[in-house]
C-alpha positions in Angstrom: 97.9 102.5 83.7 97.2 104.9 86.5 94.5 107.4 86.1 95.3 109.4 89.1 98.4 110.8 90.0 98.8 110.1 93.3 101.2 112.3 95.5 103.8 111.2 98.6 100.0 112.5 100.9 98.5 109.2 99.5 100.9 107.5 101.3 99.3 107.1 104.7 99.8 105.6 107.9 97.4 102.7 109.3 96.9 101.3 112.8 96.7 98.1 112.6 95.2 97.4 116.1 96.8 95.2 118.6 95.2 92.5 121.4 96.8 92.8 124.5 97.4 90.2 126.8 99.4 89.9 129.4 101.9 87.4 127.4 102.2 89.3 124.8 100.4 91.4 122.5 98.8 90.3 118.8 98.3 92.2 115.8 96.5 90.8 113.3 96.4 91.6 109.3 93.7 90.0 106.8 93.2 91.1 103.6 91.6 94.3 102.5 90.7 94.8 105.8 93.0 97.9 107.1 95.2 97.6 104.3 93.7 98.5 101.1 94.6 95.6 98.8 94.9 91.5 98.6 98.5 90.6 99.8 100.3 88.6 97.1 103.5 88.5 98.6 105.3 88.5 101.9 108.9 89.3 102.3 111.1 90.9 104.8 114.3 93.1 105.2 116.6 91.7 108.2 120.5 92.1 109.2 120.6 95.7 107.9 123.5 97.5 109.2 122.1 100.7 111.5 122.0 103.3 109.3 122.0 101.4 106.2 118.9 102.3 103.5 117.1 100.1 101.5 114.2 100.1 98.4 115.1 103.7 96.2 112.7 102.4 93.4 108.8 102.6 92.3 106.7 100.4 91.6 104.5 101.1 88.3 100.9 99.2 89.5 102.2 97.7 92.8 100.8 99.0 96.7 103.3 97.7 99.4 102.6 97.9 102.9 105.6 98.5 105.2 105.7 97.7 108.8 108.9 97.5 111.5 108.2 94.4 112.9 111.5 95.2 115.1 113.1 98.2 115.7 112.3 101.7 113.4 113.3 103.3 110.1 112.2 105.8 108.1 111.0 106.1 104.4 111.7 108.9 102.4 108.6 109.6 99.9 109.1 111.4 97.0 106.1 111.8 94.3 108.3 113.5 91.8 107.6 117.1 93.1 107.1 116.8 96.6 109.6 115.0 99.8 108.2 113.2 102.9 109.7 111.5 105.5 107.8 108.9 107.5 109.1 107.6 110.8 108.2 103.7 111.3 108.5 102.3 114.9 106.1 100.5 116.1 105.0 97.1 115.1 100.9 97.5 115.0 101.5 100.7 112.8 102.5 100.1 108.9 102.9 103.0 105.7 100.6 102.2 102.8 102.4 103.2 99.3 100.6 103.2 96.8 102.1 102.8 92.8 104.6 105.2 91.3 105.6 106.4 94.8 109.6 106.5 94.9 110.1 105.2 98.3 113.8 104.8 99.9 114.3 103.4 103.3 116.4 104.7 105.6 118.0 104.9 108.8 117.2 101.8 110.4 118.1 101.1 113.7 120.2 98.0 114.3 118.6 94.9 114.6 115.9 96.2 112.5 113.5 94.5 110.8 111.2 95.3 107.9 108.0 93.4 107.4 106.7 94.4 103.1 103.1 92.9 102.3 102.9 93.3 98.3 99.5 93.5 96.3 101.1 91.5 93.3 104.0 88.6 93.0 107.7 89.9 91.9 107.8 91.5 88.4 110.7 92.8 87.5 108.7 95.0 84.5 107.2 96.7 87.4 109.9 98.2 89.1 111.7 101.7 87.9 114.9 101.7 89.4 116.0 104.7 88.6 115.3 108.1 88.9 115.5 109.5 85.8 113.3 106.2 84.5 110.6 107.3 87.6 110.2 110.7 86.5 110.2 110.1 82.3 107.7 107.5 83.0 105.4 109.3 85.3 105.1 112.4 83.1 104.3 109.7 80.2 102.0 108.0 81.8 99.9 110.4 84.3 102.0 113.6 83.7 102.5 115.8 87.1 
């Protein structure tokens, strides 16, 4: 269980860094360096019609770490009081969220593609998936 409650300002923006060269550039992700967990988990969002949205869920004790590896979208934040919407574009630049964040994407440009580094493995038990689960939960578990 969470002992903060952490709000959609938590949810932060990291520069990853990149190495130019004149073939291409490199960016480079270890863990807990830049990104403030161990990745357990590597999967990506592709062929998403432009326009389309993705996620609408939180994650009760999982951080994910969202990068556009191609193209841009945007993530609609939402911490159960407060709205925020984060524009991602550019591949050396990823949007930590921490847990019980609701976090839609949206918007993504066609061709799109979005690259999610997990802290922990799939568990279904730690997904709400819907709003009305989000919010009960939160205010049983670290109330607003």
């Amino acid at each position: 269980m969470h002992k903060t409650n952490p709000t959609v300002y938590d949810c932060s923006l990291i520069d990853l860094g990149k190495i130019k060269n004149r073939a291409g550039n490199i960016t480079v992700v270890e863990n807990n360096t830049k990104i403030p967990f161990d990745v357990n988990r590597i999967f990506y969002l592709y062929d998403i019609p432009g326009g389309e949205s993705r996620g609408a869920h939180a994650h009760k004790e999982c951080h994910q770490f969202l990068i556009a590896a191609s193209g841009s979208f945007e993530v609609l934040l939402d911490d159960g009081r407060t709205k925020r919407v984060v524009q991602i574009n550019r591949p050396y630049v990823g949007l930590h969220i921490p847990p019980m964040i609701w976090a839609s994407e949206i918007n993504f440009s066609s061709g799109s593609i979005c690259l999610v580094l997990a802290s922990h493995g799939y568990n279904e038990l730690d997904y709400l998936r819907s709003y009305e689960d989000y919010l009960a939960y939160k205010n049983e578990v670290i109330p607003i």
